[in-house]
C-alpha positions in Angstrom: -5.8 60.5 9.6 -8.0 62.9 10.7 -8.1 66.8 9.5 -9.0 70.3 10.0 -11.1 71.8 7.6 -12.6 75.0 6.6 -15.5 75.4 4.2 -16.2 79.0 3.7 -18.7 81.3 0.9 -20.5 84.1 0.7 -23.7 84.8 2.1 -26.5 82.6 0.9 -23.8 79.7 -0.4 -26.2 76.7 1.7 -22.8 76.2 4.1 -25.3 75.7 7.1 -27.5 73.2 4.5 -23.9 71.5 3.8 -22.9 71.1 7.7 -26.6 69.5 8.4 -26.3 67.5 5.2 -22.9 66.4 6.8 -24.2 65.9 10.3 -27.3 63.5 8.7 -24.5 61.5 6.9 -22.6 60.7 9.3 -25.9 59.6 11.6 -27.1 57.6 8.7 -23.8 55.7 8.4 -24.3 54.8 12.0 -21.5 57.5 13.1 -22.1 60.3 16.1 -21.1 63.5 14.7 -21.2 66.5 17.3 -22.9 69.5 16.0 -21.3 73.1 17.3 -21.6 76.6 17.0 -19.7 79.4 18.4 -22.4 81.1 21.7 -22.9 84.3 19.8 -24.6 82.8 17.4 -28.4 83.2 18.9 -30.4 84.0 15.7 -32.0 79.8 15.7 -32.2 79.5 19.6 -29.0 78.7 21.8 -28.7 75.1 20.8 -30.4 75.1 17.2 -28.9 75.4 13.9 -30.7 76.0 11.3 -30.8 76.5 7.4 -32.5 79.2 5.1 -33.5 75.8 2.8 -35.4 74.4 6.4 -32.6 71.9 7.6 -32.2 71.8 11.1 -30.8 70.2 14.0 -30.2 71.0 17.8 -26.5 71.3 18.5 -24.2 72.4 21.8 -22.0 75.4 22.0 -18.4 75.4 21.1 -17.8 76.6 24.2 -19.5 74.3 25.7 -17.5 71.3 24.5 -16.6 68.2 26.5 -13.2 67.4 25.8 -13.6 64.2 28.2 -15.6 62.9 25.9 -13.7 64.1 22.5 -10.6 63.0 24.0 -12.4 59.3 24.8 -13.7 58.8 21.3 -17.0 59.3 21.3 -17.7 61.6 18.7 -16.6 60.7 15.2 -16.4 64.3 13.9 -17.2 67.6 14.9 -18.7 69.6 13.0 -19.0 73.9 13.4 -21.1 76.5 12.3 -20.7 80.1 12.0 -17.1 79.4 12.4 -15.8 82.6 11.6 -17.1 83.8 14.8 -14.5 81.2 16.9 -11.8 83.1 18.5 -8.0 81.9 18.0 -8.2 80.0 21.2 -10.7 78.1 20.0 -9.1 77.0 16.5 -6.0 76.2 18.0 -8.4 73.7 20.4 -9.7 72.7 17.1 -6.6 71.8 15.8 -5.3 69.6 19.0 -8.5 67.5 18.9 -7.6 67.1 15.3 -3.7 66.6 16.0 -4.0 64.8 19.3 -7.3 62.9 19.2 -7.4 61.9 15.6 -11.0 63.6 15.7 -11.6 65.1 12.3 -13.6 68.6 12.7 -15.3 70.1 9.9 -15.8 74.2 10.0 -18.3 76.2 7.6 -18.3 79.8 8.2 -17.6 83.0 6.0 -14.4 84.5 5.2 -14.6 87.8 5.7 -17.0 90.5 6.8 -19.4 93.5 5.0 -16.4 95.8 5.3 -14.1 92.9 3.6 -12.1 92.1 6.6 -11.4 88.7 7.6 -13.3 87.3 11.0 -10.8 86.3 14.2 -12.0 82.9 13.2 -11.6 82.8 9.6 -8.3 84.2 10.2 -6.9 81.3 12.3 -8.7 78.6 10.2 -7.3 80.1 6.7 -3.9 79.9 8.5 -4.4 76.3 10.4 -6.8 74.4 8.5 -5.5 71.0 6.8 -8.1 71.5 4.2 -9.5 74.8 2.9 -12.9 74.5 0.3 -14.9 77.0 -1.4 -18.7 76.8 -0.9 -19.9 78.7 -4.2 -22.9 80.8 -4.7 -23.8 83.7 -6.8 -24.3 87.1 -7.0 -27.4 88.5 -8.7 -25.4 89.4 -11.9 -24.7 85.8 -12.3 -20.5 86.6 -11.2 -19.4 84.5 -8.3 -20.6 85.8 -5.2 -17.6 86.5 -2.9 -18.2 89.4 -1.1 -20.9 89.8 1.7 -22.7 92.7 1.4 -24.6 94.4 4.5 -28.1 96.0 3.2 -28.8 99.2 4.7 -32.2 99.6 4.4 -32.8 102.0 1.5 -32.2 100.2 -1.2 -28.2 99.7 -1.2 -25.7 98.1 1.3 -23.6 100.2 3.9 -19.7 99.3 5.2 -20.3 101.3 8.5 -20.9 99.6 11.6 -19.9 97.1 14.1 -18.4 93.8 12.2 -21.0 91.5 14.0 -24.5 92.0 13.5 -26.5 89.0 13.3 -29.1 88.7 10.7 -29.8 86.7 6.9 -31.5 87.4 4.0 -33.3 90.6 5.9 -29.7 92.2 6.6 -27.2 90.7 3.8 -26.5 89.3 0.6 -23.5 87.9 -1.2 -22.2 89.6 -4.5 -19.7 89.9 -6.5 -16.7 92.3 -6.1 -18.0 94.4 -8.7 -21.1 94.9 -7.2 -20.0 94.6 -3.5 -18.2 98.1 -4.8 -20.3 100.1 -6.7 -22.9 99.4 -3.5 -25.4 97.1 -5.5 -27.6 95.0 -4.4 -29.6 94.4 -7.5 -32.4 95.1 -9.3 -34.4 93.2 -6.8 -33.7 94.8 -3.7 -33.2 98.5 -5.3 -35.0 101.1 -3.7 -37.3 98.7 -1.8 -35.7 97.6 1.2 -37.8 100.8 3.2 -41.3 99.6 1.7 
């Protein structure tokens, strides 16, 4: 019986490197897995996903789906990236391919924001998904990263500013809570974001 699940960490937790490690698994056992991400998501090209650790794979947009084809079996799984940027339409899509087709779809995305607020998507997965996994990775203190933390620039992280702004390494970093509220980056990135 197929499921709905959500794999979801902080910034820098390999969830991209776990959906391509998926995608090649299911190739390799002779299955076709379709590869998704939501149309926002522009930072690899429109149709590439790819991973800070240099996985990568072309993929379609989510928007972009073929139910047709869903609906007459041809894909094993779907499998989604940056999934906290679906909107609830789109989960609940999610979750009738899942229900109706016996499709199981696989979604890795981030929880919640820079400001600590959940993501439309992440919302309607935490609240739909079958199956809800952590994706662990740690902050610089050696704590469990939890918390994504926007980098300003100067040497600390800001929680001002629109909730979507693409970016990776050069614009966040998970941390802990601790650190995600005292505003610290680490020793690392301290005072030399600006050089």
């Amino acid at each position: 019986m197929a499921k709905l699940y959500f794999r979801y960490g902080a910034m820098g937790s390999s969830k991209t490197a776990n959906a391509l490690m998926v995608h090649y698994n299911y190739w390799e056992r002779g299955k076709n897995a379709l590869l998704l991400k939501p149309a926002i998501d522009v930072r690899d090209g429109k149709n590439r996903i790819w991973s800070r650790c240099g996985l990568e794979a072309e993929c379609e947009l989510v928007q972009n789906l073929d139910l047709e084809k869903v609906k007459n079996g041809e894909y094993d799984c779907l499998i989604v990236d940056e999934a906290q940027f679906l909107t609830k339409e789109e989960v609940e899509q999610f979750c009738k391919i899942v229900d109706e087709y016996d499709v199981p779809v696989i979604c890795y995305g981030l929880k919640t924001d820079f400001q600590g607020n959940f993501f439309e998507g992440s919302h309607w997965l935490l609240a739909r998904a079958d199956t809800i996994e952590e994706v662990k990775t740690i902050c610089w203190c050696g704590r469990k990263a939890t918390c994504n933390a926007r980098l300003d620039g100067k040497g600390g992280i800001t929680k001002e500013g629109e909730q979507v702004v693409l970016g990776a390494n050069d614009k966040y970093i998970g941390l802990c809570r601790k650190h995600w509220r005292l505003g610290d980056p680490g020793p690392d990135l301290r005072g030399k974001q600006s050089e």
